[in-house]
N, C-alpha and C positions, 0 to 999 in steps of 0.2 A: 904435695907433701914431700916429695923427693927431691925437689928443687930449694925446699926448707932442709934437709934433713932428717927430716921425721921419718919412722917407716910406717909401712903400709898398714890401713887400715886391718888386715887379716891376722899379721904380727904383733898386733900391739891387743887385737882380740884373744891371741892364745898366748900373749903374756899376761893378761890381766886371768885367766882360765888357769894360767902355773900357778899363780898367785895366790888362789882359791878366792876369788873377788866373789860375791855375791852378787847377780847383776835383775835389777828392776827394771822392766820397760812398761812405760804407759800402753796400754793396749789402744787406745784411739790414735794416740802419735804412731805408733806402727800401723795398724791400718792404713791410715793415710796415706805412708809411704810406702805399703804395698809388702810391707816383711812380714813373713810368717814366720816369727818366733821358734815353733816347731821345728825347723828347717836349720835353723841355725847349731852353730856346729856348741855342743857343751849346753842344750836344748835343758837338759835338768836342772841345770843350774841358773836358768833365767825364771824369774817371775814375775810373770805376766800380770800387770795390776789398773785397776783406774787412776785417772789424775790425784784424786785426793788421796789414795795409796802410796801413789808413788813417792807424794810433797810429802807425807809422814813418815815416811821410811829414812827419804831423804835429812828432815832436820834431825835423824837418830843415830845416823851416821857419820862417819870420821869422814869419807871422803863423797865428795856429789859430782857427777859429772852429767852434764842434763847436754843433750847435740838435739 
């Protein structure tokens, strides 16, 4: 990312947190990768949802970013 110019994943998480983004993660795609949500920094403002949660929220909204 720094070699793109892009900044750091941590930056770009407490610019979307100034923002007031509301932020959805699939709870099995976290699993997998080992985050516990709780953990994460602006923890209230994540919710935690299944796949088919996640894809309804998503077509509801303005912006979708799925990683």
């Amino acid at each position: 990312m720094k070699q793109k110019g892009i900044d750091n994943i941590d930056i770009l998480y407490n610019n979307v947190l100034e923002m007031g983004a509301h932020i959805h993660v699939c709870e099995t795609s976290a699993q997998l990768f080992g985050i516990d949500c709780k953990e994460l920094k602006g923890s209230e403002f994540i919710d935690r949802c299944g796949v088919t949660t996640l894809l309804s929220n998503s077509l509801k909204g303005k912006i979708t970013l799925f990683i």
